[in-house]
N, C-alpha and C positions, 0 to 999 in steps of 0.2 A: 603478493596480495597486501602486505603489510603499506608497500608504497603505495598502492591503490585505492586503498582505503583511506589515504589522506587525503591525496588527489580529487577523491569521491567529495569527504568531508568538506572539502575547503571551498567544491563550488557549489554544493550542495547548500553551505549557508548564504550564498546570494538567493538562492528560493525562498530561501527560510525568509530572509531579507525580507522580498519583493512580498511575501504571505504575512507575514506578522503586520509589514505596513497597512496591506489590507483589513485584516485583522484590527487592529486597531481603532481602525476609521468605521468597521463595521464589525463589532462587537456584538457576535448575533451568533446563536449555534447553528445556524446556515452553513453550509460545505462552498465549493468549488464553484458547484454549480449556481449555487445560490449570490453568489460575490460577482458572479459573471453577469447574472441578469441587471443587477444594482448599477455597477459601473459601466455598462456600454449603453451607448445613444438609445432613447427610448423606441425607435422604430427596430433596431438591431438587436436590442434586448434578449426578446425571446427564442430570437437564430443561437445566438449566442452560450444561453442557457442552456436551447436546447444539445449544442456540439458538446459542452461541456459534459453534462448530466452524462450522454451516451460513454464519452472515452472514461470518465469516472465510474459508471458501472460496469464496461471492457476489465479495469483496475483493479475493481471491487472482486470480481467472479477470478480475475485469471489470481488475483492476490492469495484467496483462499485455495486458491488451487494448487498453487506454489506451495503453500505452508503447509496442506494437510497430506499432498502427494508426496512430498521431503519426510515427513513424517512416515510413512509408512512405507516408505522406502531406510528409513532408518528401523522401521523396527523388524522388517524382513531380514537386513544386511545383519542387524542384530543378531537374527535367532539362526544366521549361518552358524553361529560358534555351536551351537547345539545339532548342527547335522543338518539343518532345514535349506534346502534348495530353492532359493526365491526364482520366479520365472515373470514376464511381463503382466499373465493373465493372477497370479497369486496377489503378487505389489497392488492390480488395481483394484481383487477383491478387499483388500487388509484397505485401501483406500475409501473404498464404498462403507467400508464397514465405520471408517471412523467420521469420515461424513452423514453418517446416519446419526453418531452419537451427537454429535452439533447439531446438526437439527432435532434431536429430541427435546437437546438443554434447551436450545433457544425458542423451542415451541412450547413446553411443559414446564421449564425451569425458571423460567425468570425471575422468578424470588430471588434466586439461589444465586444470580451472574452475578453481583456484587461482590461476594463471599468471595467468590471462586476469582476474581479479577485480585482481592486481597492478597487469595494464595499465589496466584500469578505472579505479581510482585516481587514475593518472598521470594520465590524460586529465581525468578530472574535477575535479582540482584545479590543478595543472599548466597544463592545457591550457585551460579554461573560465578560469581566470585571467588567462592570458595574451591571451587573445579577448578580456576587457573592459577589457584595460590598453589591447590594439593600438586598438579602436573610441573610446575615450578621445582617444589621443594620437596617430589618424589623422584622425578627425573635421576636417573645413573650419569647419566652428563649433558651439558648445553652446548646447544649450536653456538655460533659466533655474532656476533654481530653485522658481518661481514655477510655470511650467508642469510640472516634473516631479514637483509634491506639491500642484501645487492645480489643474490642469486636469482638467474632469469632461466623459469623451465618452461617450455613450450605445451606439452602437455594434448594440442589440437591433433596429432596424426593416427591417426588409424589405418595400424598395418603401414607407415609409411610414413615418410617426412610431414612436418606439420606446417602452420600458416605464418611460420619464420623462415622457412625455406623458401617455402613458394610464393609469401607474400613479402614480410618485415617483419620484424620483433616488434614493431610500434603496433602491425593491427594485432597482434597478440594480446599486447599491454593493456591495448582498448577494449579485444573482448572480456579480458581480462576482468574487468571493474564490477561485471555483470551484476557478481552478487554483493559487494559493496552497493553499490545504487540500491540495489533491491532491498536491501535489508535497513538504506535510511528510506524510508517511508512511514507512512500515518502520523507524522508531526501537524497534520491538521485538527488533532484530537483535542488542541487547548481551545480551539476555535467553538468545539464543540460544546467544553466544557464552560464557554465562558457567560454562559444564563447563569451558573451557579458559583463564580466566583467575584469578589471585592473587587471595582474599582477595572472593571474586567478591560476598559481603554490601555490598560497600561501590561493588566497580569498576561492577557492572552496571548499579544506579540510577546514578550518573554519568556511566556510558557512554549512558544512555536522555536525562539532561540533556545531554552537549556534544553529542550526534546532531542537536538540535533546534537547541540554540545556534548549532552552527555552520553549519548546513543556516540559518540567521535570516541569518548575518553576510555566509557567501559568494554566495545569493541574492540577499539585499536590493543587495551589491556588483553585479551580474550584472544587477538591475535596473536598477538607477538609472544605473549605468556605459550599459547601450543606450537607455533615455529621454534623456540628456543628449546622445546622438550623433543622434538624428536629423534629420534636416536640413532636412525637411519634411514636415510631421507631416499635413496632407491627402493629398499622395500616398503618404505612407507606410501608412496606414488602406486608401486606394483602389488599394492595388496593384492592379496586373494579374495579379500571382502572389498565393497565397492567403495568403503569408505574411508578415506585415509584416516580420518579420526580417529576413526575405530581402530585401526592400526597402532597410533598415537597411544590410547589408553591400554592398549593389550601391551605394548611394547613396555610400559611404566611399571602398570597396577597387575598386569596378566589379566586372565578373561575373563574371572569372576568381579574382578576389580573394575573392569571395563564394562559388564551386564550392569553394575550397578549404576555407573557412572551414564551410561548411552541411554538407562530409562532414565535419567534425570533429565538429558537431554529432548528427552523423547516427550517426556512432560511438559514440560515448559511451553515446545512445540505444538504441544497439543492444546494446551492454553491458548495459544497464538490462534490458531485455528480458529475456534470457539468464537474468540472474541474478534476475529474478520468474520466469520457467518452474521456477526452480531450487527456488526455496521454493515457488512452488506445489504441486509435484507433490511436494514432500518434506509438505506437508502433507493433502493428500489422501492419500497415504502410509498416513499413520498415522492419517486417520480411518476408513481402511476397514481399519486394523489394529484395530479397537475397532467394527467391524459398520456403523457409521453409510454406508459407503460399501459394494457388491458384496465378496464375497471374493477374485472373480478379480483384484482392483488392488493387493491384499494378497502383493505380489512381488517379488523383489528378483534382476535375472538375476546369474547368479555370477559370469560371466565379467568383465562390464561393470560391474559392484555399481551399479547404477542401477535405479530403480524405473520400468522403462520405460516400463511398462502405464499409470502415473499420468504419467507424461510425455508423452506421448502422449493421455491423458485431456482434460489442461492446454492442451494444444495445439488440440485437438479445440472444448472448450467457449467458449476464447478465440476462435476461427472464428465460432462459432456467434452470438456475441455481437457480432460486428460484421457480421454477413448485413445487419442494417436499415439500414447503409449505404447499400446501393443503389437505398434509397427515399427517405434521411433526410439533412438536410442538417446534422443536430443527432448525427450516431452519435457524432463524438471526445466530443461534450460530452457525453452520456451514459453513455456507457464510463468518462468521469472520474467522474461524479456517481456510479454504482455502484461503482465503484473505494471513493471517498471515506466513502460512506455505508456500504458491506460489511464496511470495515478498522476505521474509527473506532465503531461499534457493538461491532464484535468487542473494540475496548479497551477501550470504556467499560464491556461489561457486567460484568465483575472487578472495574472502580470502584466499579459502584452494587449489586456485592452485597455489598463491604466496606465500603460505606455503611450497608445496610440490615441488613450482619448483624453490629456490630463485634464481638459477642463472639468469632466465628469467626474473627475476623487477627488473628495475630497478628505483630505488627510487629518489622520485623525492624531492624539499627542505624542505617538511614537512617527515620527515624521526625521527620513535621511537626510530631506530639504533637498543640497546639490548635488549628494548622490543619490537622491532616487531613480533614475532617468538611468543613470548607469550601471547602479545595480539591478533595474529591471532586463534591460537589456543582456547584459551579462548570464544572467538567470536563462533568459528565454532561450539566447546560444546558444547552453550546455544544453536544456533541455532539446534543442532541435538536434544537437551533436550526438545525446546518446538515443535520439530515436532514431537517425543512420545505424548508429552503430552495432545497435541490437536487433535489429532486423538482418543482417549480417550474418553469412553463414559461420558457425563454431568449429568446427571440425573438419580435416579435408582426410579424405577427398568424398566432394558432396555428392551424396547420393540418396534414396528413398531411405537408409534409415537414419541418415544424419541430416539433414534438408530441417533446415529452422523455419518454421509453419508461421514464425511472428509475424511476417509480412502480410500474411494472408488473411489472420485474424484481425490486424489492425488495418488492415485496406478494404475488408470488409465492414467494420464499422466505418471508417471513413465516407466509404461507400455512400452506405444507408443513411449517414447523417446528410448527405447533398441531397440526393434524389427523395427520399421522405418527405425531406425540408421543401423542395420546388415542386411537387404532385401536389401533396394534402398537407402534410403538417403547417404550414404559414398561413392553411386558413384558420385552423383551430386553436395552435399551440400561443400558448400566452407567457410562459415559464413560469417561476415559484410566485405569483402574485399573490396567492392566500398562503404564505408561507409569509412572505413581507410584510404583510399587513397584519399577520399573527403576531410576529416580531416588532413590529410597532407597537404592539396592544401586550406585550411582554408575555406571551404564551410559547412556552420552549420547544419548537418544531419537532426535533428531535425526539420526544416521545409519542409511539405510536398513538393515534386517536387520541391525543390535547386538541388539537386544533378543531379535529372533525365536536369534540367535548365542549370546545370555546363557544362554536358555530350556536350549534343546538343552545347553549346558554344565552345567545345575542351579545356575547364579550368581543366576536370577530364578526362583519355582514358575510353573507353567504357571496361566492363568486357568483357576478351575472347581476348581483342584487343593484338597486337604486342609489347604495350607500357603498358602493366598492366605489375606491378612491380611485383618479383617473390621472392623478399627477405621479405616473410613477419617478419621472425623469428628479421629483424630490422627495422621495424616499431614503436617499442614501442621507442627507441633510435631516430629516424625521428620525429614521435610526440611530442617527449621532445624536440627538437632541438629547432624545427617550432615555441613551446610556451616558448622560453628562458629559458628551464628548464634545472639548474646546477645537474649532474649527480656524 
């Protein structure tokens, strides 16, 4: 893992690349979806949006799903030390349960997600620091170096040789990466923030670079810090708990030392959660403010200024996606692999339409110039490489309870984004155009009912009206203008 995670990091910053470029040029708290409608040809626009939006909420839902089912599968695996027997139907109710407390914060709490992002922080650096200094410099003895960058364990067989036998240590190495990948994501969040910061042409794309960078630095620390502490790398594998980690800190600290350590863990986690329910439903939000999604989601309660209906959506869909749980012994891996696949298409395809279409970007002051062309490229690659790869069965030998469902989730969306698109959506679907022209008029999309807040005020024309602008094809040139951006 340790090699893998570099592997991850090193092509993972041509995305960052190919986004910050974008970023730059369009300095706007717009997402994926939003970048995609800008830059492709004014007639393709909205197709374009529209494929984008769907695999970015694929992302959004399977994302959450990932982080809160790992979560409750840690605190199950946890409370084995105590006698407690986890079973599939237990893990999905401790799942449901912590899905419910996300959607209460993010329906009721909103005051409070600021604070609570604070404490996020704290824990995550602070605290995740402090865990691989203590496991360091409690450890009874360290692995080698040797072993921590060149030992290859296979880990895929059940009941039976694994997919180094039967296949190569290389597809191993590939599935390998899984949670590496998974775990660099949401570096689109400086794009987010960049309504509210200085000078945002410049901060944002470098906020999109240190996200990755230092998500590479304190990672890669967090790894190698717990491969050097384990103490016995066969039991550590064969635990009797599912976790080797857990293994890891009971072997150090023993099991009270380890309960305290896996609810830190476990926090942190739960934080993570939280704040994916939070951009999920704020993005769902605003694709059903642009029709792609029902109009009854299209909401914002007054009282709470929370989109609750999409909170609730988020919560709902994320359930849904880990039901195969209690068949599958492969659902966390799944849920990552949709996560990974949903998010990183959603970035790439803003890359490879300012690949395909350079007349249309224009570039804003963070500009590669001769490599832009090939760090797009490059980007797009890996992204196509690790959508093979994750759709890919993990385990052999394949059967109903190991059979990776990825495929099917994401060929399902695929699905629907063609045939939608050629029935009905192409008559009606326009993509984020009062999102753009909110961002023209400096109203920050991004929070629930601003824009619908703008309308009502006459600050934005209402969509349909006499005064909605009709030159989208120079909006991206408008955008630049609006955030001082040298062209």
């Amino acid at each position: 893992m340790s090699v893998g995670w570099i592997v991850v990091s090193f092509f993972t910053m041509f995305v960052g690349l190919g986004m910050a470029e974008i970023v730059s040029a369009i300095p706007s708290a717009g997402g994926p979806y939003f970048w995609a409608a800008i830059l492709a040809p004014k007639k393709h626009a909205p197709f374009a949006s529209w494929v984008t939006g769907w695999f970015n909420l694929l992302g959004q839902v399977a994302i959450t799903t990932g982080i809160t089912f790992g979560a409750a599968t840690l605190i199950t695996t946890l409370a084995e030390i105590k006698g407690f027997v986890p079973t599939a139907g237990r893990t999905l109710g401790v799942y449901a349960a912590l899905l419910f407390s996300h959607g209460m914060v993010n329906s009721f709490g909103v005051h409070i997600l600021r604070y609570l992002n604070n404490t996020s922080i704290i824990l995550h650096s602070l605290g995740v620091f402090s865990l691989a200094v203590a496991c360091l410099a409690k450890a009874p003895h360290h692995q080698s170096a040797k072993f921590v960058f060149a030992k290859f364990y296979d880990g895929t067989g059940v009941d039976g040789p694994g997919w180094s036998v039967r296949a190569s240590t290389a597809y191993v190495a590939c599935c390998g990466i899984l949670m590496s990948q998974y775990t660099i994501t949401g570096f689109d969040a400086s794009a987010h923030l960049s309504e509210e910061t200085q000078n945002a042409a410049w901060s944002a794309p470098i906020g999109v670079m240190m996200s990755i960078s230092v998500s590479f630095v304190f990672g890669f620390f967090l790894i190698v810090s717990l491969l050097f502490s384990i103490q016995n790398f066969d039991t550590t594998v064969n635990s009797t708990y599912s976790q080797p980690v857990l293994q890891i800190f009971i072997d150090i600290f023993g099991e009270n030392g380890a309960i305290v350590l896996m609810t830190l863990v476990i926090t942190c986690v739960w934080h993570c959660g939280l704040f994916s329910m939070t951009s999920n439903s704020r993005m769902m939000f605003a694709f059903s403010r642009d029709g792609a999604l029902p109009s009854f989601f299209h909401k914002v309660d007054k009282r709470f200024r929370s989109p609750i209906r999409t909170v609730w959506l988020a919560a709902t869909l994320s359930f849904l996606l880990a039901v195969p749980s209690l068949g599958s012994t492969v659902a966390f891996t799944a849920a990552t692999s949709i996560a990974t696949i949903g998010l990183y298409i959603s970035y790439c395809l803003p890359i490879l339409i300012g690949l395909l279409n350079p007349s249309g970007f224009i570039h804003g002051p963070f500009n590669l110039r001769a490599f832009s062309r090939p760090v797009a490229l490059i980007a797009c690659l890996w992204v196509g490489f690790i959508t093979v790869i994750f759709c890919l069965p993990q385990l052999n030998p394949v059967n109903s309870q190991t059979l990776n469902y990825t495929p099917v989730c994401v060929g399902i969306i695929g699905l629907w984004c063609v045939t939608s698109w050629v029935f009905w959506a192409r008559k009606w679907f326009r993509g984020p155009i009062r999102q753009i022209e909110a961002e023209v008029a400096g109203i920050n999309v991004d929070t629930p009912g601003a824009l619908e807040e703008a309308e009502a005020r006459g600050k934005v024309p209402h969509i349909g009206s006499e005064d909605t602008s009709n030159g989208e094809k120079s909006l991206l040139a408008e955008i630049a203008q609006t955030h001082n951006v040298k062209t």
